[in-house]
N, C-alpha and C positions, 0 to 999 in steps of 0.2 A: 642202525639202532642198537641202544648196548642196554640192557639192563640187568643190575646187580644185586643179587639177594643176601643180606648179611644177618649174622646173627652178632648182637649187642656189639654196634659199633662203637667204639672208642670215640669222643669229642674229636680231636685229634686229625684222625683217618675221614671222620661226618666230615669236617670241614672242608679239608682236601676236596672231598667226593663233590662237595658242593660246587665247586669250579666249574666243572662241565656238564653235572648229574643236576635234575631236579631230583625232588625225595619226596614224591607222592603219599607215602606212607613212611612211618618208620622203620628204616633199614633196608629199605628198595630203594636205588637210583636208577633213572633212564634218562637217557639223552644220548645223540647222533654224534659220536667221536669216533677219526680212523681207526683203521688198526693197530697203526703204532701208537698214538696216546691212549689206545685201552690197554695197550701191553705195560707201558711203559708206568701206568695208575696200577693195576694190575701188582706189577712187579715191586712199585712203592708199598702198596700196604702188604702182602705178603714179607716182605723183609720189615716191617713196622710193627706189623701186626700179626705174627707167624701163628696164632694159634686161632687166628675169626674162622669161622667157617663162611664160604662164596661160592654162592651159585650165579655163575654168569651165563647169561644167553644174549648171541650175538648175531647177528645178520649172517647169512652166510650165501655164495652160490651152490646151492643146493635144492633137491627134490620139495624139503621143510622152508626151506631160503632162511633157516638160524642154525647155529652147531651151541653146543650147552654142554657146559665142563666145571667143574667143583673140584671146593681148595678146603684143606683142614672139613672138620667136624661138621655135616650139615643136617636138619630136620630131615629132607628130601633128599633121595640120590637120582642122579639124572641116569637112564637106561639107553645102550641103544641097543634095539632091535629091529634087524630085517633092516639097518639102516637109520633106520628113525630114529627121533629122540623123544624120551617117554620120561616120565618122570615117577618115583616108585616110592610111596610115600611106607609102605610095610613092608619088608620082606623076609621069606627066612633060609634060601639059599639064592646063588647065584642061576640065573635062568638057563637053560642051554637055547640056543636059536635055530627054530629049524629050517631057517632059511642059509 
């Protein structure tokens, strides 16, 4: 499972996404692509669209079973601590981890 949080998608890039994304809401796509066509999507609008801000969360093997990673400019920054991934909608340094 891939879902993608964008900020003011370009027609363009929306269309693309709609291939293999539903778009529940505006500017969130989810839908069950490997990992090589979410890289490969991924890699399309970044070279299209280098200035969107993207937050992807993606299935992962892990403790969370998703890893969550951001592109350009975004409302939310994704955290990890102690491992986890958190999501930090204010902040005003960067955290130290005491783990």
């Amino acid at each position: 499972m891939t879902v993608i949080v964008a900020n003011d998608t370009p027609p363009a890039i929306r269309g693309m996404l709609k291939r293999w994304f539903i778009e529940p809401k505006p500017n969130v796509f989810v839908g069950s692509v490997n990992r090589k066509t979410r890289e490969k999507t991924l890699e399309y609008i970044r070279r299209n669209a280098p200035g969107l801000g993207l937050l992807v969360i993606a299935s992962e093997n892990n403790s969370q079973g998703f890893s969550m990673v951001h592109y350009g400019q975004t409302h939310r920054k994704p955290v990890s601590f102690c491992g986890h991934f958190l999501v930090a909608e204010k902040w005003e340094n960067e955290p130290e981890a005491p783990c």
